[in-house]
Every structure is written in structure tokens, then in C-alpha cells.
PALUMDREN-870513 format. One record per residue (C-alpha): residue number from 1; x, y, z. Coordinates in pm, 1 decimal, always signed. Layout:
N
[pt NUM; [X; Y; Z]]
...
//
This chain:
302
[pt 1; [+3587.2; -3376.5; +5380.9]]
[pt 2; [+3269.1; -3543.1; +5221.1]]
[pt 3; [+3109.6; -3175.0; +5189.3]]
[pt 4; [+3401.9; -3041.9; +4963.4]]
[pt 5; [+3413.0; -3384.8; +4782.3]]
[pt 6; [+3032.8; -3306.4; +4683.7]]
[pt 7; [+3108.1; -2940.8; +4569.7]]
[pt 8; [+3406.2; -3067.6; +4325.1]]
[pt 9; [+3168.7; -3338.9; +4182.3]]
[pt 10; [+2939.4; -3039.7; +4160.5]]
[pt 11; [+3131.4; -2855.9; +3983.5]]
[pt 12; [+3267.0; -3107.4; +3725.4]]
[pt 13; [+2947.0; -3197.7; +3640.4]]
[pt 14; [+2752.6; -3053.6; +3336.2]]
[pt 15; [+2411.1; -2948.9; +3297.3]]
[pt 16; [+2276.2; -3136.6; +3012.3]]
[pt 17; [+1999.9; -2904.7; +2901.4]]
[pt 18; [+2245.6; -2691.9; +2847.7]]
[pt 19; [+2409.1; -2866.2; +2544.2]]
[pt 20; [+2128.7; -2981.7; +2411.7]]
[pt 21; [+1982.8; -2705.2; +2065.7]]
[pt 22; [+1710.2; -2670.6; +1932.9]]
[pt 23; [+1596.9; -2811.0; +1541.9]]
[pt 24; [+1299.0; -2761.3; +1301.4]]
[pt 25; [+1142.4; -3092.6; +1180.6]]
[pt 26; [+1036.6; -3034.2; +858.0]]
[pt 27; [+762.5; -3196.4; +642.9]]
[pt 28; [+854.9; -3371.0; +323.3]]
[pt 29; [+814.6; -3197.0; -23.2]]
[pt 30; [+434.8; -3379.6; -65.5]]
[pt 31; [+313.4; -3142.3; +226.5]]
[pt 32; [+482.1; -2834.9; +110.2]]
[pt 33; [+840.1; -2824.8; +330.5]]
[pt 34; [+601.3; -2735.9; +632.8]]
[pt 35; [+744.7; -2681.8; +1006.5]]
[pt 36; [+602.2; -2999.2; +1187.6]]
[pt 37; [+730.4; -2932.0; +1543.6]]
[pt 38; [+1052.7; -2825.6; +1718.5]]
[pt 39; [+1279.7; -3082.1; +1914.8]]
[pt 40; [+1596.6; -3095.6; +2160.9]]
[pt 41; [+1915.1; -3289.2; +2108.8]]
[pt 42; [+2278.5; -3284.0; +2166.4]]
[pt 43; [+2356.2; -3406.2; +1871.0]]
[pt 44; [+2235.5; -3404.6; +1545.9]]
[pt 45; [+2240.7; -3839.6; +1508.6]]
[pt 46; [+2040.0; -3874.0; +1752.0]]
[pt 47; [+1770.6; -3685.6; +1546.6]]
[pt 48; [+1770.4; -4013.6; +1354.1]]
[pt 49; [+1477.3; -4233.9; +1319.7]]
[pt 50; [+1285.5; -4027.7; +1548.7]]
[pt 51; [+885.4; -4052.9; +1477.4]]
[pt 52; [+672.2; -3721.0; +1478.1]]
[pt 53; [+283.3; -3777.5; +1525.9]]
[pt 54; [+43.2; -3436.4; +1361.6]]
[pt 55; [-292.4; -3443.7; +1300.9]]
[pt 56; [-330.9; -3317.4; +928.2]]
[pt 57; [-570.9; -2999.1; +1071.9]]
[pt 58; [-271.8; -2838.5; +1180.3]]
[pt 59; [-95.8; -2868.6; +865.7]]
[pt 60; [-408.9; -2785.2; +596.0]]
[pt 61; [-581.8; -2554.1; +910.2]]
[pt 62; [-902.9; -2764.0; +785.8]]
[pt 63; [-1074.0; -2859.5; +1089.0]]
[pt 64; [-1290.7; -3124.8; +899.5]]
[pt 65; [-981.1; -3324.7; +880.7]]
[pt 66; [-898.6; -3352.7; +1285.4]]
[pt 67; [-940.3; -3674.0; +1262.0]]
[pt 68; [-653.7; -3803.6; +1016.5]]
[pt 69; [-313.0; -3834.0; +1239.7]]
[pt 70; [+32.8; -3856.9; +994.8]]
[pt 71; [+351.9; -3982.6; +1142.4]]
[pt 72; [+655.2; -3862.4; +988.3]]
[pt 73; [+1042.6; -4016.7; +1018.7]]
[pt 74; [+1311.8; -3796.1; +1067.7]]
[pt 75; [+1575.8; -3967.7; +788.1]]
[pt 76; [+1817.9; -3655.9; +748.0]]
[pt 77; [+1933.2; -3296.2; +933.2]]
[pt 78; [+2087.7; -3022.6; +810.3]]
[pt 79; [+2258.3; -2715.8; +1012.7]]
[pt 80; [+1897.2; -2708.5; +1249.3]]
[pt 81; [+1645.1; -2846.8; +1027.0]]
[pt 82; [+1556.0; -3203.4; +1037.0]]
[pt 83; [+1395.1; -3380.7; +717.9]]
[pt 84; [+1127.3; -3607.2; +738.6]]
[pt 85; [+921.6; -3883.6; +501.6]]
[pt 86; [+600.9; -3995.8; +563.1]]
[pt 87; [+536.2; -4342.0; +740.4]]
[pt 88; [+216.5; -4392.2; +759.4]]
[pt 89; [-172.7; -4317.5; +909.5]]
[pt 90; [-426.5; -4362.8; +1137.2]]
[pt 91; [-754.8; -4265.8; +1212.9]]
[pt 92; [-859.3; -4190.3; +1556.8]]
[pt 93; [-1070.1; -4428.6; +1768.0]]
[pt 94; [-1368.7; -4198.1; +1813.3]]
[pt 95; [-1428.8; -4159.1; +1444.1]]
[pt 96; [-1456.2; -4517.3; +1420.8]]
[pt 97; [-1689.7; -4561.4; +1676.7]]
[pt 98; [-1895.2; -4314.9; +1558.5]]
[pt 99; [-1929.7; -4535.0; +1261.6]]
[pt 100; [-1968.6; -4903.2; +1384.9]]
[pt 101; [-2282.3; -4983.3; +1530.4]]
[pt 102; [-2546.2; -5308.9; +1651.6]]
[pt 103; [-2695.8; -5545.0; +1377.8]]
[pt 104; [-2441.6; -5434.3; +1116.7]]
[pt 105; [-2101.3; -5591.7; +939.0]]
[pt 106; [-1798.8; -5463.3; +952.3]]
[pt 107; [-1587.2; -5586.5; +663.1]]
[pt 108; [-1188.2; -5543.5; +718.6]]
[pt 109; [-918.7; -5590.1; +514.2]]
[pt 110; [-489.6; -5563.2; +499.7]]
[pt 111; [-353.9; -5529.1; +141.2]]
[pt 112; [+6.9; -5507.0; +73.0]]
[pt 113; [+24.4; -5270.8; -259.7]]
[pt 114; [+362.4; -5195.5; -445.9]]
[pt 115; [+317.3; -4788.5; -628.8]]
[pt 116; [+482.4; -4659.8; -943.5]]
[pt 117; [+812.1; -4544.1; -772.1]]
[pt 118; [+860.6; -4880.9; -605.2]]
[pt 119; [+761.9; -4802.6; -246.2]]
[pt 120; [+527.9; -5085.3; -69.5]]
[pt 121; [+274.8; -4987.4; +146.3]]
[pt 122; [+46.9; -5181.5; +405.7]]
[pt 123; [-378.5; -5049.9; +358.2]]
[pt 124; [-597.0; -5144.0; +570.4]]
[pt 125; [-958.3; -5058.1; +457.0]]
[pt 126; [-1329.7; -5141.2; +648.8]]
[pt 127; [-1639.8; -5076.9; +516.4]]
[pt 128; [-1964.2; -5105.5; +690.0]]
[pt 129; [-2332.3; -5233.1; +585.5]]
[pt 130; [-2706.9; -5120.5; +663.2]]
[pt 131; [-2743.1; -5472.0; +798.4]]
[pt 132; [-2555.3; -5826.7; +890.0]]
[pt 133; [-2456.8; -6008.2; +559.9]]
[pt 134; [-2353.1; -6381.2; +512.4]]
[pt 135; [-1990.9; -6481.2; +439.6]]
[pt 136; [-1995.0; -6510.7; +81.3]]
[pt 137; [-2098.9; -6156.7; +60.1]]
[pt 138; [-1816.7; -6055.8; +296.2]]
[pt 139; [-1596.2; -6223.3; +82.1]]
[pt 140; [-1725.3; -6044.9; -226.7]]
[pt 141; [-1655.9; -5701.6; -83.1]]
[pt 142; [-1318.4; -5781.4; +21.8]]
[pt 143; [-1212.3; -5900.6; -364.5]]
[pt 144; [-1349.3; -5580.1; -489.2]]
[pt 145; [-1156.3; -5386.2; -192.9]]
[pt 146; [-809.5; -5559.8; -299.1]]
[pt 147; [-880.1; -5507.1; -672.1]]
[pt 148; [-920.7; -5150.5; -622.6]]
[pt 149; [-651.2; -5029.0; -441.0]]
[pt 150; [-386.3; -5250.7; -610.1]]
[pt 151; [-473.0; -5133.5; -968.4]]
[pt 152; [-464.5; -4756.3; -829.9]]
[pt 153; [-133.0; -4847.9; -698.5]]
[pt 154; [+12.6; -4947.1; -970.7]]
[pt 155; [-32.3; -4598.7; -1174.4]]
[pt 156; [+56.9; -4385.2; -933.9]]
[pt 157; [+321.8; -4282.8; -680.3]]
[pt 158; [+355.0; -4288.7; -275.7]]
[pt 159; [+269.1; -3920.5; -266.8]]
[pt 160; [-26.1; -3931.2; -530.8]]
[pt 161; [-160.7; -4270.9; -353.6]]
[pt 162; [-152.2; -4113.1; -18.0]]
[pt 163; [-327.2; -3816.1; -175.8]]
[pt 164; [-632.0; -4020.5; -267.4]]
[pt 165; [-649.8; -4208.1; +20.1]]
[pt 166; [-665.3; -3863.7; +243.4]]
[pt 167; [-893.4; -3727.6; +4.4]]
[pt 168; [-1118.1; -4042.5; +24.5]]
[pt 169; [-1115.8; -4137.2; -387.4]]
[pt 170; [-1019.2; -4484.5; -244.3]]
[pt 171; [-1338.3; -4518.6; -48.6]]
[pt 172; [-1559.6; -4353.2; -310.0]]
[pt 173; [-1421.5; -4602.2; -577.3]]
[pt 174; [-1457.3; -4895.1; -393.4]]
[pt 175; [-1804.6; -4770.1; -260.1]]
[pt 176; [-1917.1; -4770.8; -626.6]]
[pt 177; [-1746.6; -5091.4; -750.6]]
[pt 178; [-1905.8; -5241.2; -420.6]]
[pt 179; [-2241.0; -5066.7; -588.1]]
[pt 180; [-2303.6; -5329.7; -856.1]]
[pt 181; [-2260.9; -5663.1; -635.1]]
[pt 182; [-2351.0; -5533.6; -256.5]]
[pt 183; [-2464.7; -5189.2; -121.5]]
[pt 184; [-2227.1; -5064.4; +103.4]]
[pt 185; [-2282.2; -4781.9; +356.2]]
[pt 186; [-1928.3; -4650.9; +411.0]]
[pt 187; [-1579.2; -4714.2; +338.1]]
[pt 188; [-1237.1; -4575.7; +492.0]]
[pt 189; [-900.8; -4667.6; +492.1]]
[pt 190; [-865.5; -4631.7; +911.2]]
[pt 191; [-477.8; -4741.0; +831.3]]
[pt 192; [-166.2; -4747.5; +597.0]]
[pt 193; [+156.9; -4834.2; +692.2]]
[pt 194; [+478.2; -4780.1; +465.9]]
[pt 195; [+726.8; -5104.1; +457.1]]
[pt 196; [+951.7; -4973.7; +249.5]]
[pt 197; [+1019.8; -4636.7; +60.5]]
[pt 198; [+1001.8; -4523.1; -341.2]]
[pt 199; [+1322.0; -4663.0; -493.8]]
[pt 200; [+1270.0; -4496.6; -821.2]]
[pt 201; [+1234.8; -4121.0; -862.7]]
[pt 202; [+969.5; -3980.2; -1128.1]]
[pt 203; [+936.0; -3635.4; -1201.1]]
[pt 204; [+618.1; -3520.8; -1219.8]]
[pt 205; [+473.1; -3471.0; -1614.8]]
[pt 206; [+449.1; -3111.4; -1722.8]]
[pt 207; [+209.7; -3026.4; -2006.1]]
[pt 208; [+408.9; -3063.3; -2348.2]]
[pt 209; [+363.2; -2721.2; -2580.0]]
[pt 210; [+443.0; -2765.5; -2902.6]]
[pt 211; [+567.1; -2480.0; -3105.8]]
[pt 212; [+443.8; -2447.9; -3470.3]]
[pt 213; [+571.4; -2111.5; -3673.6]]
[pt 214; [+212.1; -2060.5; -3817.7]]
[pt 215; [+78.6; -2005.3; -3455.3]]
[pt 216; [+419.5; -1753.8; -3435.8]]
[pt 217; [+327.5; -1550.7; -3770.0]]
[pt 218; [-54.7; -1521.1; -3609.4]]
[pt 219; [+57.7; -1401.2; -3277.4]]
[pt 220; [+278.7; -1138.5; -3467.7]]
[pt 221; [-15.8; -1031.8; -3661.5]]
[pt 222; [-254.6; -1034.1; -3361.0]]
[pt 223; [-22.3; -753.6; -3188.8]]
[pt 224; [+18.8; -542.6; -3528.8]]
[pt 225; [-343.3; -478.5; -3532.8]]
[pt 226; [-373.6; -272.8; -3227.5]]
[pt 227; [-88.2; -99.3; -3309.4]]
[pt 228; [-244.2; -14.6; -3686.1]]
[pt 229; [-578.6; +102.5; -3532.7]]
[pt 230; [-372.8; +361.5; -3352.7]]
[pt 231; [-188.2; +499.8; -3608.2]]
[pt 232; [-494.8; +534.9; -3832.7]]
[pt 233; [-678.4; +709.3; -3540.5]]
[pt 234; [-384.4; +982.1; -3483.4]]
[pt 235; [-349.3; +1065.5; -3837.5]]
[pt 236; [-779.6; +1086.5; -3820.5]]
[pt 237; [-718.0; +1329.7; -3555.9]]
[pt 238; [-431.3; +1496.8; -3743.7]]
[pt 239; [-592.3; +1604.2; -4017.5]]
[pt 240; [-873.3; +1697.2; -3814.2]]
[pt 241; [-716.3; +1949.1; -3641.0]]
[pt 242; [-543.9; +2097.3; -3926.2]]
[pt 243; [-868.9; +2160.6; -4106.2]]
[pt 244; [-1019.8; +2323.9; -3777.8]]
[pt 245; [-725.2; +2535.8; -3744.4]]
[pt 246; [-726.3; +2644.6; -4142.9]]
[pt 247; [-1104.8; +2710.9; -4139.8]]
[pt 248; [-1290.6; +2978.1; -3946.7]]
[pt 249; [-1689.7; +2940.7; -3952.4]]
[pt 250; [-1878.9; +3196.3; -4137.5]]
[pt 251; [-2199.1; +3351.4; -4000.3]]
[pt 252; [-2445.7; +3167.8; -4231.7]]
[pt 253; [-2320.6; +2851.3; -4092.8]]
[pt 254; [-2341.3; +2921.0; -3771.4]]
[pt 255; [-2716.9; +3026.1; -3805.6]]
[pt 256; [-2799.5; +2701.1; -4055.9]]
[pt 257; [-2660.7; +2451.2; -3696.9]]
[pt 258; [-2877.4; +2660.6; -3534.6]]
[pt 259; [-3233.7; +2661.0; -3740.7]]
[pt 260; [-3125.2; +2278.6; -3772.4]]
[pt 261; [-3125.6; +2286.2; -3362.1]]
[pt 262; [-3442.1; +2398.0; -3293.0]]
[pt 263; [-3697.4; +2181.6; -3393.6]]
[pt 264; [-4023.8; +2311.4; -3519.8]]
[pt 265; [-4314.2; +2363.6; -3276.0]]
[pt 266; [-4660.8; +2208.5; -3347.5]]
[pt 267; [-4919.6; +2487.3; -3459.9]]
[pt 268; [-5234.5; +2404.6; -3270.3]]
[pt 269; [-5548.8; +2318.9; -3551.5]]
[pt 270; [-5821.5; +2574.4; -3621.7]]
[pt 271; [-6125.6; +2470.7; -3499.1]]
[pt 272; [-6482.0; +2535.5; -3763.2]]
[pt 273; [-6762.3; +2697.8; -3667.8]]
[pt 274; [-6986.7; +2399.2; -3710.0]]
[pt 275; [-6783.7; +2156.0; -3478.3]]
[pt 276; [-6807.0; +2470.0; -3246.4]]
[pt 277; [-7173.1; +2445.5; -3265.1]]
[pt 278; [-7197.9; +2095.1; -3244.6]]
[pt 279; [-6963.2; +2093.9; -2881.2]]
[pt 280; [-7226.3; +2348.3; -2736.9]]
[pt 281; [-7526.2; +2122.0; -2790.3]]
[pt 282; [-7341.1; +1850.5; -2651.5]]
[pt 283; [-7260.1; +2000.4; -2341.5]]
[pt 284; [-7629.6; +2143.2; -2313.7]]
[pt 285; [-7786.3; +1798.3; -2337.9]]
[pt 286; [-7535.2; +1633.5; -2061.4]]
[pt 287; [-7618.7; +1946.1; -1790.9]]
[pt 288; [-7980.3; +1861.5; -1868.6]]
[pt 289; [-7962.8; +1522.2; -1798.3]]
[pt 290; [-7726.7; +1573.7; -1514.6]]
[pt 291; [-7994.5; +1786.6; -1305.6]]
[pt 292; [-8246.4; +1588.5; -1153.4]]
[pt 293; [-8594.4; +1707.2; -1035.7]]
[pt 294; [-8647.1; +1760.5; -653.2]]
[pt 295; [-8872.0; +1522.2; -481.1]]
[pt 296; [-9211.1; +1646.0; -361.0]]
[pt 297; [-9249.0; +1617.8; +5.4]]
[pt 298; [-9618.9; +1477.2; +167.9]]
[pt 299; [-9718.5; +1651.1; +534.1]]
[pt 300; [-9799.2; +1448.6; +804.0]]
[pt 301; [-10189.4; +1426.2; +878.5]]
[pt 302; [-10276.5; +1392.6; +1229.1]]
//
């Protein structure tokens, strides 16, 4: 009895691999709509709020950029793909130790900055010095830091401040407002966290072009001309062959092109019979002085 019980609850039960499908977990429009990863679920809810970790090599194949991980949230699916918007970053521990070392300041810092499109975001930049530095000068750095990053907040958007803080504009502008007071060695955001997304949406500014009908009647003119220069070269050619095909050569042209062809050969100068005269002497004296008398030989004596 227990062993058919076992084979009915067998039976009834459901494998749940089975009913689970496969979906696409898309990037959001900043990174180009870009497959992140694939997933399983049974339904499509439970998709929801789900966190995706990808290092940003595999999405710009840029292998100078292994070190920057992106975590995306799954917010919406549709049919099998699953949209996502960007969280935040990190940067991974080896990098950092590679930078940090003995008898030198680290300087951190956690700035809450509010962007154009309303979105507030959590950046945590360090920056590191040649040497140890007092507390005042620590304190210095860290003003600059702040003022930095919340005045580029303010002009531009989530996507565009994530942007510069991936490309590292952040830490080259605050490296050279750091310049003037302290010399800094290096600076990196290791760390941004987004509290809350963009609540207003801002298209992106395309470049204005404003018409003017003289710049019209120019680029009218502009294309006659080519058109002009062609005409006047067929009717050239035209006429041309018309007068070709009219005219047949007669023979004292065709002997005047050739006289005109053949160029005139140089007639080699007649020589007088003094300069002659003169050559022959010449030549006489140089064989004379050329040969030069044979030295006399003494016998030995015994």
C-alpha cells in the first residue's frame, strides 16, 4: 500500500523546471538596449526587482575597463524581455589595493547629489597623496571633492553624470581643482549608489538649423553651375565635330604639321685652318712632355 501511495504522489507532482521560461534582461537605453544575461522564472512578477551584476568589459568589449562592475534592476518585462535601470557601481577590491599603499593618505568621501532630471544619487570618491597630510589639508580636499561633483550634478542628467564618472572627468576635475590648494596623486569614484530615480524626462538637445532663403537661392545656384559647364562643353564638342566632318585636309596641310613636327637638327660648326694648326701644336707639346727619359743604369764593380 505505501509503494502505490508514493507512485500517485509521484505522479501528481510537477517538475518545476519544467514551467519555468526563459527571458532576456535587457540594458537600459544609456547602454544601447544591450542583452545583459538570460534568466529562469515561472512567472513574469517574479522578474521584479531582481539585481543583475556585469562588469562594463563585457558590454563596451574594452578590456581596460574590467574593473568597473554595473548593477542593473529589472523594473519591467515584456513577452520575454526584461527591462532594466541602472542602480549603481563599484569598483573591484584589487584595483583599490593596487592603489593604496604605506606612508600615504587616503582621503574618502559620501556626497548625496540631486541631477537635472531629479534622480539622487549616493558618490563616494577617495583620492590618494604622495605622502601623509595633516587634517586641515584632508579637510580641504574633501570641500573641493563635494563642490565638484554637486555643481556637475546639477547640469546634467543620471545618464550624462554616470557617463563622466565611468569616463573619469569627475576625477580629472577634481584632480585639477585639488591642483591649486594640495597635489593630489589620484582620484576615483570606487562607488555610486542611486536612491531614487529621474522624475523628470528631458530630451536630449538637437542642434537647431535655421533656414534663411538667401542660403536656398545659393544652393540653387551652386547646382546650376555644373549643370551649365556641361552644356557649354557638349555644344564645344558639337560644333567640333561638325566642322571635322564638313572639312577634309588638303595635302599642303598635312605636310606644313609635318615640317612643324620635325624640329631642325643642329649643323655641326666648320672648323679654320688656323685653330686646326693651333690643336696640332698643342697635342705635340703634351706627348713631349709626357715621355720621360730612361734612367742610366751604373754596373757593379767588384
Amino acid at each position: 500500500m505505501a509503494k502505490a501511495r508514493s507512485r500517485t504522489v509521484a505522479r501528481k507532482m510537477k517538475d518545476k523546471w519544467k514551467a519555468k521560461t526563459w527571458y532576456n534582461i535587457l540594458a537600459p537605453p544609456s547602454f544601447d538596449n544591450v542583452t545583459i544575461a538570460d534568466t529562469l522564472a515561472d512567472k513574469p512578477v517574479n522578474l521584479v526587482n531582481r539585481v543583475t551584476e556585469v562588469s562594463l568589459q563585457d558590454l563596451t568589449n574594452d578590456f581596460r575597463k574590467s574593473h568597473i562592475k554595473l548593477y542593473f534592476k529589472i523594473h519591467n518585462v515584456e513577452e520575454t524581455n526584461a527591462h532594466t535601470q541602472f542602480v549603481g557601481h563599484t569598483l573591484t577590491s584589487d584595483y583599490l589595493r593596487r592603489m593604496i599603499r604605506r606612508k600615504r593618505s587616503k582621503i574618502d568621501g559620501v556626497y548625496d547629489a540631486t541631477t537635472r532630471d531629479g534622480a539622487t544619487i549616493r558618490v563616494k570618491p577617495f583620492a590618494t597623496t604622495d605622502k601623509r597630510i595633516q587634517n586641515s589639508q584632508r579637510k580641504i580636499v574633501r570641500e573641493t571633492m563635494k563642490k565638484t561633483i554637486l555643481d556637475l550634478a546639477k547640469v546634467s542628467t543620471l545618464s550624462e553624470f554616470m557617463k563622466s564618472i565611468i569616463d573619469g572627468k569627475i576625477g580629472s576635475d577634481i584632480y585639477k581643482n585639488c591642483k591649486k590648494l594640495y597635489p593630489v596623486k589620484r582620484v576615483e569614484v570606487f562607488k555610486t549608489q542611486v536612491l531614487s530615480p529621474p522624475t523628470i524626462e528631458i530630451e536630449e538637445e538637437k542642434p537647431v538649423i535655421v533656414e534663411h532663403p538667401e542660403a536656398e537661392e545659393t544652393e540653387e545656384k551652386v547646382k546650376d553651375v555644373p549643370k551649365k559647364k556641361e552644356k557649354k562643353l557638349e555644344e564645344k564638342t558639337e560644333s567640333l565635330d561638325e566642322q571635322i566632318e564638313g572639312r577634309e585636309k588638303s595635302p599642303e596641310e598635312i605636310l606644313q604639321k609635318e615640317e612643324k613636327s620635325v624640329e631642325p637638327k643642329e649643323k655641326p660648326k666648320e672648323e679654320k685652318p688656323e685653330e686646326i694648326e693651333k690643336k696640332l701644336v698643342k697635342e705635340d707639346k703634351v706627348k713631349k712632355q709626357n715621355k720621360k727619359p730612361a734612367k742610366k743604369t751604373k754596373k757593379a764593380t767588384e
